[in-house]
C-alpha positions in Angstrom: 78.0 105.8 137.0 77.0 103.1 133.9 77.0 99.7 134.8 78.9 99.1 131.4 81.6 101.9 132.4 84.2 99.2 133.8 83.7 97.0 130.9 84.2 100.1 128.4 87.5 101.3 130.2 88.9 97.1 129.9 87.5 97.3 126.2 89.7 100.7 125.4 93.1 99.0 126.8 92.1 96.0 125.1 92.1 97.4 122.0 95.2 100.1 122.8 97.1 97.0 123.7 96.0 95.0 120.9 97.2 97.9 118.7 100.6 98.1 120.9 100.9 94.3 120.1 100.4 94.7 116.1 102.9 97.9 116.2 105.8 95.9 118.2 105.3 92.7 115.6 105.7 95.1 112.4 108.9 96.5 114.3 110.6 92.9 114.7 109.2 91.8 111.8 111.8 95.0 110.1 114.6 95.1 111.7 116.5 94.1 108.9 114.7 96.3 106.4 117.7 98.6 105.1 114.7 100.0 102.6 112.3 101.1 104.2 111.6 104.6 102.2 112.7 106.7 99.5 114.1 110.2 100.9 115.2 112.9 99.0 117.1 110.1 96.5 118.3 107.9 98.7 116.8 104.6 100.9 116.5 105.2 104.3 116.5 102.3 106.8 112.9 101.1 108.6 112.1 103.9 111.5 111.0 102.1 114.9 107.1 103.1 115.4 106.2 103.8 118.6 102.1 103.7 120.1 101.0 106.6 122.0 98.1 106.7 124.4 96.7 108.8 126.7 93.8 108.6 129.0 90.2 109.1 127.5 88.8 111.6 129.7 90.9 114.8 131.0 90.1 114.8 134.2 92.6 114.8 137.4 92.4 111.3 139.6 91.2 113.7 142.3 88.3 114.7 140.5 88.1 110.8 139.3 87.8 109.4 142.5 85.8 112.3 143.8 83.1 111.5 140.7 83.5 107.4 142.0 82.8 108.3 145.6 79.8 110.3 144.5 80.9 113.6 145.6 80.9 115.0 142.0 79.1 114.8 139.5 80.3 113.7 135.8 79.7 116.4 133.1 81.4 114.7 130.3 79.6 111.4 129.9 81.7 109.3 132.5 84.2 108.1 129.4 87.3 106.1 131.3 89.8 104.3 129.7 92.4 105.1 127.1 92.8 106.1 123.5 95.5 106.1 120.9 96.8 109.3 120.3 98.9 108.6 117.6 101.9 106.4 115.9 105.5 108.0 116.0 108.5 107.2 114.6 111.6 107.0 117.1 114.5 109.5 115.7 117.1 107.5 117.2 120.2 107.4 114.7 120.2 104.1 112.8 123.0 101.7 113.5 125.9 101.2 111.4 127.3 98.2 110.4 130.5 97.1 109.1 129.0 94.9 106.1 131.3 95.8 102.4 129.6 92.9 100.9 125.7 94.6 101.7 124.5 96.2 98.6 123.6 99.0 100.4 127.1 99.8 101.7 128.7 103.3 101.2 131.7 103.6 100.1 133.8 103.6 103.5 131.8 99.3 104.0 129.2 100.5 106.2 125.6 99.6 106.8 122.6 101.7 107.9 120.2 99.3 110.1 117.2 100.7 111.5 116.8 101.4 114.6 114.5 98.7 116.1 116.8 96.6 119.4 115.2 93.5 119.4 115.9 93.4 122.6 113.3 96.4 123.9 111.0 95.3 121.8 110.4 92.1 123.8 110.7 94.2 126.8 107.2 96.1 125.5 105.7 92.8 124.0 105.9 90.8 127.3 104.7 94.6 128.8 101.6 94.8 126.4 100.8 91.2 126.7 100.3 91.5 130.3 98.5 94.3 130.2 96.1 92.5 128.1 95.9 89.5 129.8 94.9 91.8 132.9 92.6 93.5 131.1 90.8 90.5 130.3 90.8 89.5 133.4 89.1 92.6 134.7 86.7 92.1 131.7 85.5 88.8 133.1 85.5 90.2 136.4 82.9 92.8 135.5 81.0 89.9 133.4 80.9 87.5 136.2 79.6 90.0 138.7 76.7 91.4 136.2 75.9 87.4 135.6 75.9 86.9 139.9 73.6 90.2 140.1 71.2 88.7 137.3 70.9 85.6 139.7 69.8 87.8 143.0 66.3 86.7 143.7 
């Protein structure tokens, strides 16, 4: 097991989170946005965007924790942490609001809003902040102890 393994798995969420962070601002930041794209000849509404991760290596936590209790050995490089698999767009049907005077109005008064709730959004950015700030914290913790170690006489 690398001495730097602990501080590479913190530096993966780090950056997942940081990327979780930037992806919850852009949805607040448009959830107003009633013209987001151009489909088909018509202006759809902004689409929420959604992060998804996974874990870095594919291995069961059995076989994890056998490979940290030294049972096992580690064929593929001993890579922990997470990765961003990709950036989706939630298909949940956009609001409609009651809004004649919107230029975007149909006909019948209504509204398309996107589908960001404010509400869930905070939800995942006090979520993801968090996680970062315990990342750090493990981060440091990792730091500090290779700094004590460097001290042993």
């Amino acid at each position: 097991m690398s001495l730097f393994q602990g501080m590479n798995a913190s530096a993966s969420a780090l950056t997942a989170n940081r990327l979780m962070l930037d992806t919850i601002s852009a949805n607040i930041a448009n959830q107003e946005v009633t013209r987001a794209t151009y489909v088909n000849g018509a202006w759809q509404p902004y689409k929420r965007k959604m992060l998804e991760m996974a874990p870095r290596s594919s291995s069961s936590f059995d076989n994890m924790l056998q490979m940290a209790v030294g049972n096992v050995f580690n064929n593929n490089g001993g890579e922990l942490g997470v990765r961003v698999t990709g950036i989706r767009e939630d298909n949940t049907p956009f609001k409609r609001v009651y809004d004649p005077s919107h230029p975007d109005a149909n006909a019948e008064g209504y509204v398309l809003m996107p589908n960001v709730d404010p509400m869930k959004e905070f939800v995942d950015l006090i979520a993801a902040s968090r996680a970062y700030e315990a990342n750090v914290t493990a981060f440091n913790a990792s730091k500090s102890m290779m700094m004590k170690a460097l001290e042993i006489r």
